[in-house]
C-alpha positions as CSV (number, residue, x, y, z in Angstrom):
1,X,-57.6,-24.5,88.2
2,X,-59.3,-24.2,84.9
3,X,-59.1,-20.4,84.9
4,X,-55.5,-20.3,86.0
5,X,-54.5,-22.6,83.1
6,X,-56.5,-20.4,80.1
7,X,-54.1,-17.9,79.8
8,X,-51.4,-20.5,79.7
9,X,-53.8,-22.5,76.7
10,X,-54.7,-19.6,75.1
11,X,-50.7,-18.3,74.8
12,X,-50.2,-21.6,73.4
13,X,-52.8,-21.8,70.5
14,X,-51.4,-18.2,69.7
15,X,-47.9,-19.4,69.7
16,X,-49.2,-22.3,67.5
17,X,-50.6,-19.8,64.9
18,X,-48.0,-17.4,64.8
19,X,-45.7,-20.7,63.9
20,X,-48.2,-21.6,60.9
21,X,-48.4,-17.7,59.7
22,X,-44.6,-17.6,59.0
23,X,-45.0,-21.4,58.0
24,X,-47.3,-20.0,55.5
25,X,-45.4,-16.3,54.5
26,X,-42.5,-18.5,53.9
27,X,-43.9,-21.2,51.5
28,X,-45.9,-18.1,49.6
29,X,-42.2,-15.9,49.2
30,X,-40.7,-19.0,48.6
31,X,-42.8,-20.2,45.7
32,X,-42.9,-16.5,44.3
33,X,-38.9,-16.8,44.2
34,X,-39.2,-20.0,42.5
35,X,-41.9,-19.0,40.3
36,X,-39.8,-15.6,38.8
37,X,-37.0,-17.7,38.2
38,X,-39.0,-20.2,36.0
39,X,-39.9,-17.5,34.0
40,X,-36.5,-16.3,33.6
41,X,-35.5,-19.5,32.6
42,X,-38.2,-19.9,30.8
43,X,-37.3,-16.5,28.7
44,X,-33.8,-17.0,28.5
45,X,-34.3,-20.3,26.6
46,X,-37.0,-19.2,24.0
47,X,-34.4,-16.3,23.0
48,X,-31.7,-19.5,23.3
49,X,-34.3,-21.5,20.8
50,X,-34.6,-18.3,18.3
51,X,-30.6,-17.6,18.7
52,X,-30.3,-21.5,16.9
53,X,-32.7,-20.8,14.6
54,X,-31.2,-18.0,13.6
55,X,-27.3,-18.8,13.6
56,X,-28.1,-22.2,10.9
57,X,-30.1,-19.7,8.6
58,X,-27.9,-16.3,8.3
59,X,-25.4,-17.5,6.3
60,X,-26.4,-18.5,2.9
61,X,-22.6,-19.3,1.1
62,X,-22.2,-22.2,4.1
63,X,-24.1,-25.6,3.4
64,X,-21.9,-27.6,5.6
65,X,-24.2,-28.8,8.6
66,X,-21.5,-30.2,10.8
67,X,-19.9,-26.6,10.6
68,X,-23.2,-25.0,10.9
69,X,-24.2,-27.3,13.8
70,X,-20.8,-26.4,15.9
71,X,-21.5,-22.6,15.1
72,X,-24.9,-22.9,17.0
73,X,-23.9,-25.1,19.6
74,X,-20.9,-22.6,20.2
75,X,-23.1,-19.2,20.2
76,X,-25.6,-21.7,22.8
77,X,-23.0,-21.9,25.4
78,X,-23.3,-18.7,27.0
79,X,-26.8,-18.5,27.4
80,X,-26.7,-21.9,28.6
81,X,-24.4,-20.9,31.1
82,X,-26.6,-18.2,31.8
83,X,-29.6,-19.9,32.8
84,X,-27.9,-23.3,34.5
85,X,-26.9,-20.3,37.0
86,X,-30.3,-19.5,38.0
87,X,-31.0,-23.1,38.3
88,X,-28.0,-23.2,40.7
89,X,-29.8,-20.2,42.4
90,X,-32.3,-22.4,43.0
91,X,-30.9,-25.2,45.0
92,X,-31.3,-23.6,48.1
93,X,-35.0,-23.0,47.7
94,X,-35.3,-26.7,46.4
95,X,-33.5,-29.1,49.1
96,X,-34.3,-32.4,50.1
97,X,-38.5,-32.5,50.0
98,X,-38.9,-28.8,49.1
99,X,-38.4,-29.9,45.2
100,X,-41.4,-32.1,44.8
101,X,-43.5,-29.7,46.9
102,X,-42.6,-26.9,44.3
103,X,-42.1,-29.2,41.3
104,X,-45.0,-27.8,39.3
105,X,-43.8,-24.3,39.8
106,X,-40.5,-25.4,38.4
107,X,-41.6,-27.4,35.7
108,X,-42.6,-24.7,33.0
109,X,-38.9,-23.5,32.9
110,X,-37.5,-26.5,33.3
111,X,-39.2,-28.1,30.4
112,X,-38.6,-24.8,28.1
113,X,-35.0,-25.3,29.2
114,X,-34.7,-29.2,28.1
115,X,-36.0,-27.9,24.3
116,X,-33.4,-25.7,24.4
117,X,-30.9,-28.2,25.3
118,X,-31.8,-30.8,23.4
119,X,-32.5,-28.5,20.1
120,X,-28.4,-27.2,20.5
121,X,-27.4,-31.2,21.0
122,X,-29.5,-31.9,17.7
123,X,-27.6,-29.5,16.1
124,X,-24.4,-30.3,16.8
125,X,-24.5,-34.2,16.9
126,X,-27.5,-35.2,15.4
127,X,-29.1,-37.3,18.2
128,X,-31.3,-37.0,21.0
129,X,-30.1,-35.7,24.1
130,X,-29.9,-38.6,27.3
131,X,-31.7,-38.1,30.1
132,X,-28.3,-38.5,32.1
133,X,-26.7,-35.8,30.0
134,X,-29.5,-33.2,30.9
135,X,-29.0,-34.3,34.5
136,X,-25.3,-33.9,34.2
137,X,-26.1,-29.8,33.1
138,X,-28.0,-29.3,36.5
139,X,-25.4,-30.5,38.7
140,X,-22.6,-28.3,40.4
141,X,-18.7,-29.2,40.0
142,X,-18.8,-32.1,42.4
143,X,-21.3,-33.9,40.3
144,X,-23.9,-33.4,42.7
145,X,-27.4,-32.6,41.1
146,X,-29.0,-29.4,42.1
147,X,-32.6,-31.4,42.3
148,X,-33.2,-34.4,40.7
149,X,-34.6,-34.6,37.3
150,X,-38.0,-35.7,36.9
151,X,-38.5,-38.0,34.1
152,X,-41.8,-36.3,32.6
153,X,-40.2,-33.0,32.2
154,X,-37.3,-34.8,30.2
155,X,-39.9,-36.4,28.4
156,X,-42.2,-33.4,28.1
157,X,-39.2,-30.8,27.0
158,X,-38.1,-33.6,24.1
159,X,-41.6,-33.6,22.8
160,X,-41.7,-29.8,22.2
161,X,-38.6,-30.3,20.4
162,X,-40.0,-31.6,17.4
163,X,-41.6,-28.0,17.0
164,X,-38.4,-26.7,17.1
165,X,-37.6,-29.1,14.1
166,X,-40.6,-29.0,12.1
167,X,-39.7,-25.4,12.0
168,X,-35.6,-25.8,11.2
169,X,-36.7,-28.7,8.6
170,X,-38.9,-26.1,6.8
171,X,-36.3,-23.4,6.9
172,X,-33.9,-25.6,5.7
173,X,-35.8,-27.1,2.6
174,X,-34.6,-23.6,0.4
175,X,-31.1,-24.3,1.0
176,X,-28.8,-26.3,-0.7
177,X,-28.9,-29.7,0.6
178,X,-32.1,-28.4,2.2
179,X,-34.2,-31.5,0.9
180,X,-32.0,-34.2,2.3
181,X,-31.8,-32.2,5.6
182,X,-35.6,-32.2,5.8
183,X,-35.8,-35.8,4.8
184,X,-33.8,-36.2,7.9
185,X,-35.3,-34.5,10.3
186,X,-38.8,-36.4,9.2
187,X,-37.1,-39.7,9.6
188,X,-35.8,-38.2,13.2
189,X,-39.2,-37.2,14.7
190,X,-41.1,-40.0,12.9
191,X,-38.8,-42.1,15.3
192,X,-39.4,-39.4,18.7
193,X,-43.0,-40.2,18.0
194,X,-42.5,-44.3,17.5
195,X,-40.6,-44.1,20.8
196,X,-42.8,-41.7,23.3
197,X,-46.2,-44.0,22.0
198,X,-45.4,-46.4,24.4
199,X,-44.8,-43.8,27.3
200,X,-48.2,-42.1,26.9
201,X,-50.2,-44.4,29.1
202,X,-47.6,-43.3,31.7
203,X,-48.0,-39.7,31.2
204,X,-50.9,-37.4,30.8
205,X,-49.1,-34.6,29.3
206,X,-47.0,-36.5,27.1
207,X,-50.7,-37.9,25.6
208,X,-51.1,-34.6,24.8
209,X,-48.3,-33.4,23.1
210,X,-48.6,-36.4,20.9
211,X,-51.1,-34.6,19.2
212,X,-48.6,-31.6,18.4
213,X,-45.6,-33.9,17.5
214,X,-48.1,-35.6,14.9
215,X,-48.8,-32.5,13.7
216,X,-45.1,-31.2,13.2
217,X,-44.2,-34.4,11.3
218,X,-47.1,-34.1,8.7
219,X,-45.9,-30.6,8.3
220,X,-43.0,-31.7,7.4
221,X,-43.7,-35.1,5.1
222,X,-46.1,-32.0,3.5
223,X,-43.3,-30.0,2.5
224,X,-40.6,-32.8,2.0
225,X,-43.4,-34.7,-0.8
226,X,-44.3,-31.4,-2.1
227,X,-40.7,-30.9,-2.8
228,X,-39.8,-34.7,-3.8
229,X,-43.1,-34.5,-6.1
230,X,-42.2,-30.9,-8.2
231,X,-38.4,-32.3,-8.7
232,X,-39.3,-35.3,-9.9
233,X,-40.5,-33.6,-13.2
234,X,-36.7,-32.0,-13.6
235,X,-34.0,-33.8,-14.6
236,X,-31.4,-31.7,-13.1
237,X,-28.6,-32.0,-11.3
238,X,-29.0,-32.1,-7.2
239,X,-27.2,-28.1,-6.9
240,X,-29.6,-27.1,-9.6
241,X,-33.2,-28.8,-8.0
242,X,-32.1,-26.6,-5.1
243,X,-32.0,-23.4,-6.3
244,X,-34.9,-24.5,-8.4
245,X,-36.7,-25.3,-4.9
246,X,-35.5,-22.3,-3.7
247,X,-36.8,-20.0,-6.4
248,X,-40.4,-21.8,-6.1
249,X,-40.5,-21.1,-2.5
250,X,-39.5,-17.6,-2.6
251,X,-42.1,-17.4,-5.3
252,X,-45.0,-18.5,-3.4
253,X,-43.9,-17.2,0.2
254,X,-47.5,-15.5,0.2
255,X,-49.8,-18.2,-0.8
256,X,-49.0,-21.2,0.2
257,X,-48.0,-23.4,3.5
258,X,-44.6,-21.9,3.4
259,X,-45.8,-18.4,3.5
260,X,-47.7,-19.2,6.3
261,X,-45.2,-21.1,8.1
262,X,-42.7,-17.8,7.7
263,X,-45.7,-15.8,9.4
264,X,-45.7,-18.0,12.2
265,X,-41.9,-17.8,12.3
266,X,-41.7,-14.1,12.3
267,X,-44.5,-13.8,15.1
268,X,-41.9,-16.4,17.0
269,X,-39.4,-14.2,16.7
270,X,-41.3,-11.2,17.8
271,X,-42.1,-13.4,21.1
272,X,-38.7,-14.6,21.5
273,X,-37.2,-11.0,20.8
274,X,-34.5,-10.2,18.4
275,X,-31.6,-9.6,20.7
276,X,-29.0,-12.4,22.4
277,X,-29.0,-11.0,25.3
């Protein structure tokens, strides 16, 4: 009887095996699908991030933000279009369960994606960008999200935004208006910061990035006092501190912080590439 039944048991176990091989072959392609499409994402908004940069700096005659903001946002829509397709590419792969199995493979774009976002809402109104809002750009037509949105890569994208403003405030001080603009933008991640302190015993990551938000604002109270500090000795008219500011700065492009912070922005744009694609 025993020997009868082990060909019957042994069919079985292979059976079972066979089942866990293309259990396995399919979680593997699935998370190399998932993975290539992060980096897409993740691609598609860095060249997103330097397109913004670029639109609010490229014309020097226009001062106006609001118009400067709306030209950014406008130029944004496309790629943003763009890469909320490949997240709706990835709603198959993600359904029901599947999402938090693959969530870390997701994240990286996903987080790269919300900077994007929420750098082109900055622009444009001024504000931070809701976590219902980003929700609302990963859903399909019906309203239904594509996966839901986890709160630490909301959380986690908004805190590498204040990079993204360090680096516009900085641009912007040489302009006309450039001051006030940067003053702003201090005042606006000084309050990111306030706010995500009392997350950071929730998150890990978010701890982190502290560290680099705190950064960014120093940079730019640095560069706004520097500025406040120099003008203060003038007693000139608002237009003419500007191009006064802006004459200092082109002077000393190679010596000081500002030099070194167009360094880092030109190796940025040699990372993020120089087409729109």
């Amino acid at each position: 009887m025993t020997s009868s039944s082990s060909p019957g048991s042994r069919d079985s176990v292979l059976r079972a095996f066979e089942s866990f091989r293309d259990d396995l072959d399919d979680h593997n392609d699935r998370r190399e699908r998932i993975i290539k499409s992060s980096r897409d994402i993740t691609n598609l908004s860095k060249k997103l991030i330097f397109l913004l940069h670029r639109t609010v700096t490229e014309d020097p005659t226009e001062f106006d933000d609001r118009v400067l903001g709306q030209r950014a946002a406008a130029r944004a829509r496309g790629k943003l279009i763009e890469i909320q397709s490949l997240f709706a590419a990835l709603r198959d792969e993600l359904v029901g369960d599947r999402f938090w199995r693959y969530q870390r493979n997701v994240s990286p774009g996903l987080q790269e994606y919300i900077e994007a976002l929420s750098f082109a809402h900055y622009l444009e109104h001024k504000t931070l960008i809701s976590y219902n809002q980003v929700q609302s750009t990963l859903t399909d037509r019906d309203g239904v999200p594509y996966f839901p949105l986890p709160l630490e890569d909301y959380l986690l994208g908004l805190a590498d935004l204040t990079g993204e403003l360090m680096r516009f405030a900085i641009a912007a001080i040489p302009r006309r208006g450039g001051r006030q603009k940067a003053s702003d933008v201090c005042g606006f991640v000084r309050a990111c910061k306030a706010d995500f302190e009392g997350l950071t015993p929730y998150f890990k990551e978010l701890r982190k990035k502290q560290s680099v938000t705190a950064q960014s604002l120093a940079k730019i109270e640095d560069a706004a006092y520097t500025v406040v500090v120099r003008t203060s000795e003038f007693d000139l008219p608002p237009e003419l501190l500007d191009d006064l500011v802006a004459q200092t700065i082109v002077r000393a492009a190679d010596h000081g912080n500002f030099g070194d912070e167009s360094r880092r922005k030109r190796g940025r744009e040699y990372e993020y590439g120089m087409e729109d694609d």
